[in-house]
N, C-alpha and C positions, 0 to 999 in steps of 0.2 A: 730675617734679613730682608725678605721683599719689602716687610712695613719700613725700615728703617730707611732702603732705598725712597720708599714714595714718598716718604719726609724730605729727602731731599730733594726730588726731580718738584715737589708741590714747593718748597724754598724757593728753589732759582725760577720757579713762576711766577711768586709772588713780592718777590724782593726791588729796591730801586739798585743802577749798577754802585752807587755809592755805596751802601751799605752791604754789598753782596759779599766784599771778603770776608768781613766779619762774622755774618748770618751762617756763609758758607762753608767757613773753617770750621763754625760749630756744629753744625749736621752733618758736616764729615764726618767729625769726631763719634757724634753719636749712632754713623753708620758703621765705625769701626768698631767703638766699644761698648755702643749702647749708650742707654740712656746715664749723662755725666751726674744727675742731680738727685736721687732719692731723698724722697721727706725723712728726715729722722724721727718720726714719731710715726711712719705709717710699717703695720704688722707686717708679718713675712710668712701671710698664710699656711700655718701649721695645722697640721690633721686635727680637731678635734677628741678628745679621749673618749672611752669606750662610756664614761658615765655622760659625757654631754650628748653621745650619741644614742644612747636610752632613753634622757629626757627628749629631746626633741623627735626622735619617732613615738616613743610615749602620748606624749602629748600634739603632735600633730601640725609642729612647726612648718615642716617643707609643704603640706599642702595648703595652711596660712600663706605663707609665702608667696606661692604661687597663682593664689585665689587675690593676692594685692595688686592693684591696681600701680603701674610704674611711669614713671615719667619718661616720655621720650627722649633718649637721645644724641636722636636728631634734633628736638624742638629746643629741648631747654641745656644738657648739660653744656652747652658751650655758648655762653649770649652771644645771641641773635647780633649783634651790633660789632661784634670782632672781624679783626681782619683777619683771616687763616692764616698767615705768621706768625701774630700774636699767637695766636694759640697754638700753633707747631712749636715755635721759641717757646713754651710754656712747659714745654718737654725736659727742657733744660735746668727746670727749676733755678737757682740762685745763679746760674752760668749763662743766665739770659742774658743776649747783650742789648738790645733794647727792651725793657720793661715800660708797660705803660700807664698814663698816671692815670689815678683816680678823679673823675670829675662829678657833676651834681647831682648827678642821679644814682648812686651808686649806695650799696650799705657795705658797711665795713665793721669788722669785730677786733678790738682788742682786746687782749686775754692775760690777764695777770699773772704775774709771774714770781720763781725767788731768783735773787741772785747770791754766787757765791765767790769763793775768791778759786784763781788757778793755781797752778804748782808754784808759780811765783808770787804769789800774794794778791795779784792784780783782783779786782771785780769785775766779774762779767754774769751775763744772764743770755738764756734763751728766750728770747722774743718771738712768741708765733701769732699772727694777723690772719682775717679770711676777709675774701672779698666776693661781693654777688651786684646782680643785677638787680635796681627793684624794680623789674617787672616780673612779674610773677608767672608760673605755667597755664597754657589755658585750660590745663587740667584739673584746677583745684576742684574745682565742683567734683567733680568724677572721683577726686578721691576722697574727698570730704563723705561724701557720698556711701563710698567703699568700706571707709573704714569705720561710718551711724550705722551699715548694717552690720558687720563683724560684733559691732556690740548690739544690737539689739536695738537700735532706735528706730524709729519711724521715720520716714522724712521730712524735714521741716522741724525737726525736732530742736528745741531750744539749742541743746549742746551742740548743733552744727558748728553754731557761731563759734564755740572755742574751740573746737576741732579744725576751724577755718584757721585760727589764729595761730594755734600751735602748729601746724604743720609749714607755715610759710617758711623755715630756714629750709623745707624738704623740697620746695618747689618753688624759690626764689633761682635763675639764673646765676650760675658760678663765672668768676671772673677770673682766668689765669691769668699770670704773667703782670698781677700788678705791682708794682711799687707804691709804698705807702709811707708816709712821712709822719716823723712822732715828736712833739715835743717834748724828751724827756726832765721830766722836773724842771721844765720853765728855761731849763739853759740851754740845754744841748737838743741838737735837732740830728735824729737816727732815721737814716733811709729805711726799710726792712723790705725785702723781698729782690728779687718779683717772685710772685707766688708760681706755687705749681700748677698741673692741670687741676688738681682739684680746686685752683681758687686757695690753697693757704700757703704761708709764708713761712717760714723757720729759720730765724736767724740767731748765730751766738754772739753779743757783741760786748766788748771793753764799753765799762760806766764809772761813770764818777765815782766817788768815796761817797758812803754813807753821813744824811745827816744824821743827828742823837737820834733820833727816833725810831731810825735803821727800816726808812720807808718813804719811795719817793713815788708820787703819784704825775703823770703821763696821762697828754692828751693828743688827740688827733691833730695833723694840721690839713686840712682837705676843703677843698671849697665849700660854699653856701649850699645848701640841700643836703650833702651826704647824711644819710641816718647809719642807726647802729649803736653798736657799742665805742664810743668814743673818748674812753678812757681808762683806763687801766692802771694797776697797783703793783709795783717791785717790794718786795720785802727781801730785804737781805739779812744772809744768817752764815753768822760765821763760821768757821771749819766744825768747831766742837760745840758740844753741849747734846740736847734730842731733839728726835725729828719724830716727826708722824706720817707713815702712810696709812689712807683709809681708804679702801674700796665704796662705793655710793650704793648702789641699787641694791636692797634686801640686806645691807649693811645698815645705812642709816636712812636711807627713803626706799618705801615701801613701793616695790615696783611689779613683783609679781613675775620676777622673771625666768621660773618653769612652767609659765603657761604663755601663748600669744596673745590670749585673749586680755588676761591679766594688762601685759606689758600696753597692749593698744590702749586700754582704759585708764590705766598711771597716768601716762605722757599722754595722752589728746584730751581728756575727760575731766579726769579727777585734780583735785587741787594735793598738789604735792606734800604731801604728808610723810611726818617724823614717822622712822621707829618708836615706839613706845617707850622712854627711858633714856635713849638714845642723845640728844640733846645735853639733857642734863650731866650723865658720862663726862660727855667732851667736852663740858665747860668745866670741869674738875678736874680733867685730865688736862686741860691746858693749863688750868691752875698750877698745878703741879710741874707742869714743864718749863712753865713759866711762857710770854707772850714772846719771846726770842725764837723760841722753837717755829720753825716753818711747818705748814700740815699740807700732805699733797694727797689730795684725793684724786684716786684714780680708779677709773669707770671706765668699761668696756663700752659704755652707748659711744656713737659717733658725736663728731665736733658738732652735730646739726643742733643738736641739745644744747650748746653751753649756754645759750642765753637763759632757758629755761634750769637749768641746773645751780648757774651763775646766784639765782634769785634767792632760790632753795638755799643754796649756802650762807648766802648774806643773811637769811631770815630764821635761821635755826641752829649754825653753826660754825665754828670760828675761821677767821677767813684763812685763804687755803689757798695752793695753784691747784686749779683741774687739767686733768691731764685725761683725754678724751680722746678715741680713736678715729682716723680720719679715712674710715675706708669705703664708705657706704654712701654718700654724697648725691640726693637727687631721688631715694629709693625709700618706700618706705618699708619693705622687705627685707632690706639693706638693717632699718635696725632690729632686727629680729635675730637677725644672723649674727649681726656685732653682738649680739650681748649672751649669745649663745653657743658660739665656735670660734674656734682659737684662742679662749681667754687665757687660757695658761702663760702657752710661750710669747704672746702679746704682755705680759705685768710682767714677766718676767724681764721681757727686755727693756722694758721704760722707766723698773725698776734699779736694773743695773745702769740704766744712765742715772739714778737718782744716787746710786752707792757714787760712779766717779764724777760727782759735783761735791758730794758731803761722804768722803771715807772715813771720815773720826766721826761723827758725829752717832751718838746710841740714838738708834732707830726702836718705833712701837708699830707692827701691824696691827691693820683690824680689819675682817672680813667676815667672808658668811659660808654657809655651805651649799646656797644653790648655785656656784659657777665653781672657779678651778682654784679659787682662794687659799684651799688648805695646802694643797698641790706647791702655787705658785710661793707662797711664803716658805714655804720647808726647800724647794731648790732652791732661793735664794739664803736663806739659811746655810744650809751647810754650803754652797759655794764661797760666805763671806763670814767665816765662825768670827764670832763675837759682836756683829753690827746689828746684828738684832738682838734683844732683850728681851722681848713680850710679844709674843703671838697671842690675840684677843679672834677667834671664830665662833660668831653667832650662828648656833642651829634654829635652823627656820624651819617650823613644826607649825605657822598657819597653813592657810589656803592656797598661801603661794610655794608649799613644798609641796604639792597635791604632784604625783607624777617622781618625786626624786626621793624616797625611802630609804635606797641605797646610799644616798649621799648622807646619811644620818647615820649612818653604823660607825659603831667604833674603831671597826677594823678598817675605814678608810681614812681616817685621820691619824691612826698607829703607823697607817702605809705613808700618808702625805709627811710625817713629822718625822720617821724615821732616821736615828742617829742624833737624833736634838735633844736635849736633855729636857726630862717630861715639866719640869720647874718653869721653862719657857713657853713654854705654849697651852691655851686653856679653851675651852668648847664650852657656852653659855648658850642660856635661853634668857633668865633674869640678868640684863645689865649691871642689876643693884650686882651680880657676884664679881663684875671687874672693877671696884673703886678698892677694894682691898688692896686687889692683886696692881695696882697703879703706883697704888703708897708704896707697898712693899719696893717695887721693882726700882721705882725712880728714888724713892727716899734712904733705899737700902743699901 
């Protein structure tokens, strides 16, 4: 209650008297009831279960953690260049009543998307956008730094460079409260936002009809400089037919994520590498569903990734929405823990926003065994009997199950899958064993 008051008393100090009713009815509001605006895609920090809580004192994640060098802040989570309104209103997420525009210095992401139809036929889609500063932390060095010694480099060591590279969404400036303008498919222009305090935007909005192609690609419209991702992909899929969700990390890109050390070396290091087999699967398995079918991979890492994930997709398998958590923003601690704690009840719930966009539609999971995967598919199972078809869980028996044993017994995937008929869901090591089990399920 006190923060919510100093929201206020900091408003009427920094407001002109024109725009104070406005400012001011809305800090009321969020003095009475709290914050009006929650991201819909951001988790609702759940306990971690008794096996994530294994691996990571197993292996030694909290004092990784804590041994990471963090970004200020004070210095960078709020650019330097805002007005403290702006960013108080940024509290309000999409209830902001002045949102501010994007101008030339600025990066901006857009993030492809499906659209589908509403209870009344209409098309609509979630549109979510992030917005940063580019200036960067004057910390880079320090964690460039941080994170050559965690692996073992010297200093000066060639792979600084792309450990400098890869971490800039981690230490770029976030930008609340902006509004950002989209040229959808050339005709229609869609305001989106203004973003939340983290800098992202989540909007559901009414689109036009599909062309034949059932794909209309959107560009930014933002002044001369902005960098970023500046354009993005709709695919629309109609009520029925299959869908695909597939979990990312130790799914189909090899990331190592029951160790820390692993996870730093994937994402800053190493060039992002297929599962083995992996690839070829999902170009047979789209075969199969045909190019209609929407694929929504969904990954525990934070939205700081999707650029680099974005890549990964495009260059090894079929295009998808990523659906990315946004709770770590600024940290590189922050993704250790994303991809480590709370995965369960997080897929679970961005899953069930996937069931009421597409309730007819037969769904295929695929995941793995080193996070909450078996877990998360089997509650959503038996909460929605018949929308799932094919539970696909790769047991990961490398280097990167080093620390999770238990997550390889059979009596935890008898516990996860429990009440589902055993026909539905299968535990692989060789990929080659799920192209049968594809045919069968889709052509059968």
């Amino acid at each position: 209650m006190a923060f919510r008051l100093a929201l206020l008393q900091a408003g009427h100090q920094h407001m002109s008297w024109e725009g104070g009713k406005i400012i001011g009815a809305h800090l009321a509001l969020v003095c009475r009831y709290g914050t009006l605006a929650a991201h819909p895609t951001r988790p609702t920090g759940a306990r971690s279960d008794a096996l994530e809580k294994r691996t990571r004192s197993k292996r030694g994640f909290a004092d990784a953690e804590s041994s990471l060098s963090s970004v200020s802040t004070s210095q960078t989570q709020v650019s330097r260049r805002h007005l403290k309104i702006t960013s108080l209103l940024s509290y309000l997420g999409s209830s902001n009543p002045l949102p501010a525009q994007i101008v030339g210095d600025d990066v901006i992401w857009l993030m492809d998307n499906v659209a589908f139809r509403d209870p009344r036929g209409a098309w609509q889609a979630e549109f979510v956008t992030a917005a940063f500063d580019q200036q960067p932390s004057d910390k880079v060095v320090d964690i460039v730094g941080d994170i050559a010694s965690k692996l073992g480099l010297s200093r000066g060591h060639v792979e600084e460079k792309t450990i400098e590279r890869r971490i800039a969404p981690f230490v770029m400036e976030i930008l609340p409260g902006r509004q950002i303008k989209v040229n959808f498919g050339g005709s229609t222009q869609l305001k989106l936002g203004p973003g939340d305090r983290h800098g992202i935007s989540s909007d559901v909005r009414r689109i036009l009809k599909p062309p034949p192609d059932m794909a209309v690609r959107s560009t930014a419209d933002v002044p001369m400089g902005v960098a970023g991702i500046l354009d993005m992909k709709t695919v629309y899929a109609e009520p029925e037919g299959w869908a695909v969700i597939s979990d990312v990390d130790d799914t189909i890109k090899i990331t190592q994520t029951s160790d820390p050390v692993g996870i730093l070396r994937s994402t800053f290091v190493s060039e992002p590498t297929p599962v083995p087999g992996m690839p070829d699967l999902y170009a047979y398995l789209q075969s199969m569903v045909t190019t209609s079918a929407p694929f929504f991979y969904l990954s525990a890492s934070p939205y700081n990734l999707y650029p680099f994930l974005r890549g990964f997709r495009d260059t090894y398998f079929p295009h998808g929405q990523l659906i990315l958590r946004d709770a770590s923003w600024m940290t590189i601690s922050g993704l250790l823990s994303s991809l480590t704690l709370g995965t369960q009840k997080y897929k679970v719930d961005r899953m069930k926003k996937i069931h009421r966009w597409l309730p007819r539609r037969k769904t295929i999971c695929i995941g793995d065994s080193t996070q909450s995967d078996p877990e998360a598919y089997g509650e959503i199972c038996r909460m929605f009997p018949g929308w799932i078809k094919l539970i696909l869980i790769r047991k990961v028996t490398d280097i990167a199950a080093v620390g999770i044993e238990d997550k390889n017994e059979p009596a935890r995937f008898e516990k996860a899958f429990a009440g589902i008929p055993r026909e539905t869901w299968h535990v692989f090591e060789d990929p080659a064993e799920c192209w049968e089990l594809i045919h069968r399920t889709v052509a059968g």
